[in-house]
N, C-alpha and C positions, 0 to 999 in steps of 0.2 A: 504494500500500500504506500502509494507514494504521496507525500504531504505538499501541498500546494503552495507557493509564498509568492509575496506581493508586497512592492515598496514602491517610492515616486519615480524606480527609475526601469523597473521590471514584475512580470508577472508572469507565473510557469503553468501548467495543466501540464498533466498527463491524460492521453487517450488513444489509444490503439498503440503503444508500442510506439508513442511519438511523445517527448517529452517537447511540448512548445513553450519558448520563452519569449514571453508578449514584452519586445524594449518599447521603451514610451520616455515624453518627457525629454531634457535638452541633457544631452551627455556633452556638456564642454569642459572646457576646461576649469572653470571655477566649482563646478560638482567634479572633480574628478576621486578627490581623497573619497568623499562619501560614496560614489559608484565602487569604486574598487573593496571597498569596507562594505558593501551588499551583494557584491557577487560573492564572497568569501562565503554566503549562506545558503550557495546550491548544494546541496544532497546529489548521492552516490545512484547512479541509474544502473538498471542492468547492462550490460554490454552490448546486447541488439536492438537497444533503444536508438530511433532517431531522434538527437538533440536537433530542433528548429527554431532560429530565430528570426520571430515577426516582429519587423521595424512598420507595419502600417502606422501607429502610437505614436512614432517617435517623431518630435517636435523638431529638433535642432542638434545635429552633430557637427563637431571639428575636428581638427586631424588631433588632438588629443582623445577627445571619445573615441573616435575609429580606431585607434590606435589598443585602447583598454578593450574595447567590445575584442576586436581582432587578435589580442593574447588569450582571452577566456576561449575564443571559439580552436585555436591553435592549442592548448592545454587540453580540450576533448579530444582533437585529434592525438596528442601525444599521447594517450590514455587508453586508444582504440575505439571511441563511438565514434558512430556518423554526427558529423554536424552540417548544418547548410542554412543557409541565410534567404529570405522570405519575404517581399512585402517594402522595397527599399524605394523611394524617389527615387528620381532620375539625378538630384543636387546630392542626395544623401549618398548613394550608391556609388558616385565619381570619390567621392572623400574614401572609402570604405574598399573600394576598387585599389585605386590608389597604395593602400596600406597592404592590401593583400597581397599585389604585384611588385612590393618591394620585396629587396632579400630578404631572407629572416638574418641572417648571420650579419649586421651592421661595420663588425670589426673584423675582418677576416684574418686567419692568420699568417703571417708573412715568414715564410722562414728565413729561418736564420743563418747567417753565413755569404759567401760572396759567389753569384755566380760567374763564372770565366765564361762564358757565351756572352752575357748580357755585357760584360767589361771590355770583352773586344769588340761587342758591335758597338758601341759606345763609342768606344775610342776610334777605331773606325771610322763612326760618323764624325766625332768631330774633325779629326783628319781630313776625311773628304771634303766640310765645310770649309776650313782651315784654307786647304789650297785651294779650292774656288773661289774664294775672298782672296788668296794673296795672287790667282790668276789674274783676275778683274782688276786689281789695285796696279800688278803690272804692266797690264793694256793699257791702262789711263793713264798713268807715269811717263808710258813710251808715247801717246799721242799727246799730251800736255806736252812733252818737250820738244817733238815734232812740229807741234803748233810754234811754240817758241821761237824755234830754229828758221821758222818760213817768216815769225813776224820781224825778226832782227835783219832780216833776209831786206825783205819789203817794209820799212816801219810804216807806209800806208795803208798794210793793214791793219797797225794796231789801231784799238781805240781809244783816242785819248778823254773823248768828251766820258765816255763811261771809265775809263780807269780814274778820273778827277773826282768823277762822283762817288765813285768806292772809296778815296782819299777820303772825302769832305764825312760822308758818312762813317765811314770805321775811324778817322783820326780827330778831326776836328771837334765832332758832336761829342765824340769819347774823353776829349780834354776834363772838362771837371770832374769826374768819376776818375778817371785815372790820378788827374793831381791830389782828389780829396783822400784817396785808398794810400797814396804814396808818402802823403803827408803824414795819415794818422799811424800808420805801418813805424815810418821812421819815429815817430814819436813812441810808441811803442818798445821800440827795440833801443832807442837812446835811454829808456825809463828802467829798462829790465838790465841793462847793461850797468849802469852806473848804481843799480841797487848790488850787481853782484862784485863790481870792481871796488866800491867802498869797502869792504873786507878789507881786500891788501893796500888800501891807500892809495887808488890808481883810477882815481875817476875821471881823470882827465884823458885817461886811455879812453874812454868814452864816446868820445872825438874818432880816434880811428876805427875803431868797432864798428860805428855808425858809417861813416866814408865810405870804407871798404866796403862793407858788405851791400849798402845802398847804390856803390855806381855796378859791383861786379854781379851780384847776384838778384838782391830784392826789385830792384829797380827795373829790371828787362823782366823777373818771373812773371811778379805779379801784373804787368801791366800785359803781358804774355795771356796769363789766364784771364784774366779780366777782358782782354779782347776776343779770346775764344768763346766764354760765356755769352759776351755780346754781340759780336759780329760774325765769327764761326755761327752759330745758331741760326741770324738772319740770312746765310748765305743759303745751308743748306733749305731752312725754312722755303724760301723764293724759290728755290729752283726745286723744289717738291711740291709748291703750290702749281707751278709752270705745268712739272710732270703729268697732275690728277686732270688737268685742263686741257693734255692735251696740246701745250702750245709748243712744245718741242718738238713732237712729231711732224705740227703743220710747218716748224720753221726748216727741220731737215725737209721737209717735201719742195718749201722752196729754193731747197739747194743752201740754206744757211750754215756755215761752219760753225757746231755750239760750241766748240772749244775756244776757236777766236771772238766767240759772242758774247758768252757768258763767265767761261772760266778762266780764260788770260786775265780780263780787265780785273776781274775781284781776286786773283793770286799778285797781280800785281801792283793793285791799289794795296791790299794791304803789306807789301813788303814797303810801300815807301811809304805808309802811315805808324807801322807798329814802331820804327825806329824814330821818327818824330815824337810819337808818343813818347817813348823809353826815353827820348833826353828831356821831356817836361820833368817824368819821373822822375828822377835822378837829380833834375834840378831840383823841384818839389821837397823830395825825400833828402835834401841837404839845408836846402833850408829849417824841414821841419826839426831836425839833428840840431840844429843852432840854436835857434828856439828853444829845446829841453836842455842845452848847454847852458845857456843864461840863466835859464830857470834852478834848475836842481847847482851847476857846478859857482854861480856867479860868471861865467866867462864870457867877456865882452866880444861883439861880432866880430872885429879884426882880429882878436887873438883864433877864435874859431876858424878864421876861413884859411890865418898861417896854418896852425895844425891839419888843416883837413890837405893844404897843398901838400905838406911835409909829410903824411899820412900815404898819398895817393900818387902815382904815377901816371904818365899819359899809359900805360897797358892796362893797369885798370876800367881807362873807359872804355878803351876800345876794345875790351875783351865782349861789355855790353853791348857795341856797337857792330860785334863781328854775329852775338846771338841772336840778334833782333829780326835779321832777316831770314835768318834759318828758322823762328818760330812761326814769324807771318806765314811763309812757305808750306808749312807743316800746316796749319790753321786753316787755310785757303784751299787747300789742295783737300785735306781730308772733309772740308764742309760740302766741298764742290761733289767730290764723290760721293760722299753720302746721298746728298741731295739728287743726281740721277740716279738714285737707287729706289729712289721714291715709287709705290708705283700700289693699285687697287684703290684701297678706302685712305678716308682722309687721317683714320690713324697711323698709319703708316707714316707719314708726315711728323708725327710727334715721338716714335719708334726712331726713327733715321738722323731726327734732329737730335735729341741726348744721346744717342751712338756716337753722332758727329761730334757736341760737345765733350764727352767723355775722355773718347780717341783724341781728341785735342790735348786735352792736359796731359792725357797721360805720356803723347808722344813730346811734349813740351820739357817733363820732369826728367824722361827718360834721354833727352837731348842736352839738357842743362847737364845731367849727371857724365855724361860723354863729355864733352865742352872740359867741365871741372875738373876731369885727367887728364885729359888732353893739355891741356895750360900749364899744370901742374908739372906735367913731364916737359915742356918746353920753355920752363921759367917766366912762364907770363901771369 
């Protein structure tokens, strides 16, 4: 004899060998404790019982109810009766469906250990990746220089009116942001220097700490990065907007050279902007070094500017004026590329663009550091 129960969220009859459970009532998630705490009160059927649930009743479910109903009905089955489900909306049913058609196993297990097939295709693919990217980087190398080799050839085919406008854009607009970053930089580095130089009584060394490393190093980096962030980015930006539109194709169609169109003038607007730039810098960044001299040490500007001469050699600047053009280079060259790389949806555009930013500094740091042995080893 089996005892029949009823609550606000269920109600069971037995009859023929069919144990039906009338759901009724909003199974969401804010009744969930109290649903789970009334199913706990179904009674043991015999084994050739069909357990049946009829959802005609049922008000409101979400994927937390569907979720609880669908464990209780998954526990009969663990258990050996029939179960099966009765009487669903067409809204109720999608939520309930849903839950059924997911895995049961949420966390699967992963074994453990390294597989050797999966680490050589891996490797593998990046490999393959690897040299298709340094394939493509070589074709463009060798037609950028090509192009090159035809505009020194002919200079009426360079273009001046767009290589001025790459100047005025990457160097001129860049002026205050470069001077303010060079200033507060040198400021900086003359404050942390003369806290640490005070120990031995030698704060006057101050003065070349600041020189030195402002004409040979700070002064081309950061104005290096600070032009890759902002003008590497617009480079590639433009010529990925150009790509998704289309306008490249229609200008190869009319026979246009993009390399002498677009990527000469912005590789070589920025070679002769970023070195403009870098002597603001360096000026900037010598000034700002004076200024925390007076400040922290008392030291009057003429005595500051003998030290900084006596400090400094004509190789020190021109060690910054030998990197300037090997970073624009780098900068110019890697946005450009990026930028015809562009190609489907407009995400791709912002994909291509931090690639290109990226590849900019890193190939900057990585050039600075060449540079810094190189010098080293030739007494400069």
């Amino acid at each position: 004899m089996h005892k029949d129960l009823c609550n606000d969220y269920f109600c069971t009859s037995f009859n023929n060998d069919i144990y039906e459970v009338g759901v009724h009532g909003n199974w969401t998630i804010k009744n969930i404790a109290k649903i789970e705490e009334a199913l706990e009160t179904f009674i043991e059927v015999d084994e050739n019982t069909l357990i049946r649930f009829n959802c005609n009743g049922l008000k409101d479910i979400d994927t937390s109810g569907a979720w609880v109903l669908y464990k209780k009905y998954q526990s009969f089955l663990d258990q050996g009766y029939k179960s099966e489900f009765q009487g669903f909306r067409e809204k109720h049913f999608r939520i309930v469906k849903t839950i059924l058609e997911s895995p049961k196993e949420h966390c699967p297990d992963v074994p453990f250990g390294i597989n050797l097939k999966d680490v050589l295709t891996r490797l593998g693919e990046l490999t393959f990746n690897g040299c298709s990217h340094l394939h493509g980087a070589l074709i463009f190398l060798g037609r950028l220089f090509f192009t090159f080799f035809q505009s020194f050839l002919n200079p009426r085919r360079l273009r001046f009116t767009s290589i001025m406008r790459h100047v005025h854009e990457a160097g001129l607009n860049a002026i205050p942001i470069v001077a303010m970053i060079a200033f507060l930089f040198s400021i900086v580095l003359a404050y942390q220097g003369a806290i640490q130089l005070r120990q031995f009584g030698a704060e006057v060394f101050m003065v070349n700490l600041t020189a030195v490393s402002v004409l040979r190093e700070i002064g081309v980096l950061m104005t290096a990065i600070l032009v890759a962030g902002r003008s590497g980015s617009a480079f590639a930006a433009e010529i990925g907007v150009m790509k998704i539109r289309e306008e490249i194709d229609a200008l190869e169609t009319m026979g246009a050279d993009i390399f002498e169109l677009l990527v000469v003038p912005r590789v070589l607007g920025l070679m002769i902007a970023l070195p403009l730039l870098t002597i603001i810098a360096n000026i900037v960044g010598l000034i700002g070094g004076g200024v925390m001299s007076w400040v922290l040490i008392d030291m009057p500007p003429i005595m500051y500017v003998e030290r900084v001469l006596a400090a400094v050699t004509t190789g020190s600047y021109w060690v910054s004026m030998i990197k300037a053009p090997i970073f624009a280079f780098l900068i110019a060259t890697v946005s450009t590329f990026r930028g015809l790389q562009v190609s489907g949806a407009a995400d791709s555009i912002g994909r291509f663009t931090t690639l290109a930013v990226v590849q900019s500094i890193f190939l900057i740091i990585v050039a600075d550091a060449v540079f810094t042995v190189i010098f080293i080893k030739v007494g400069i």
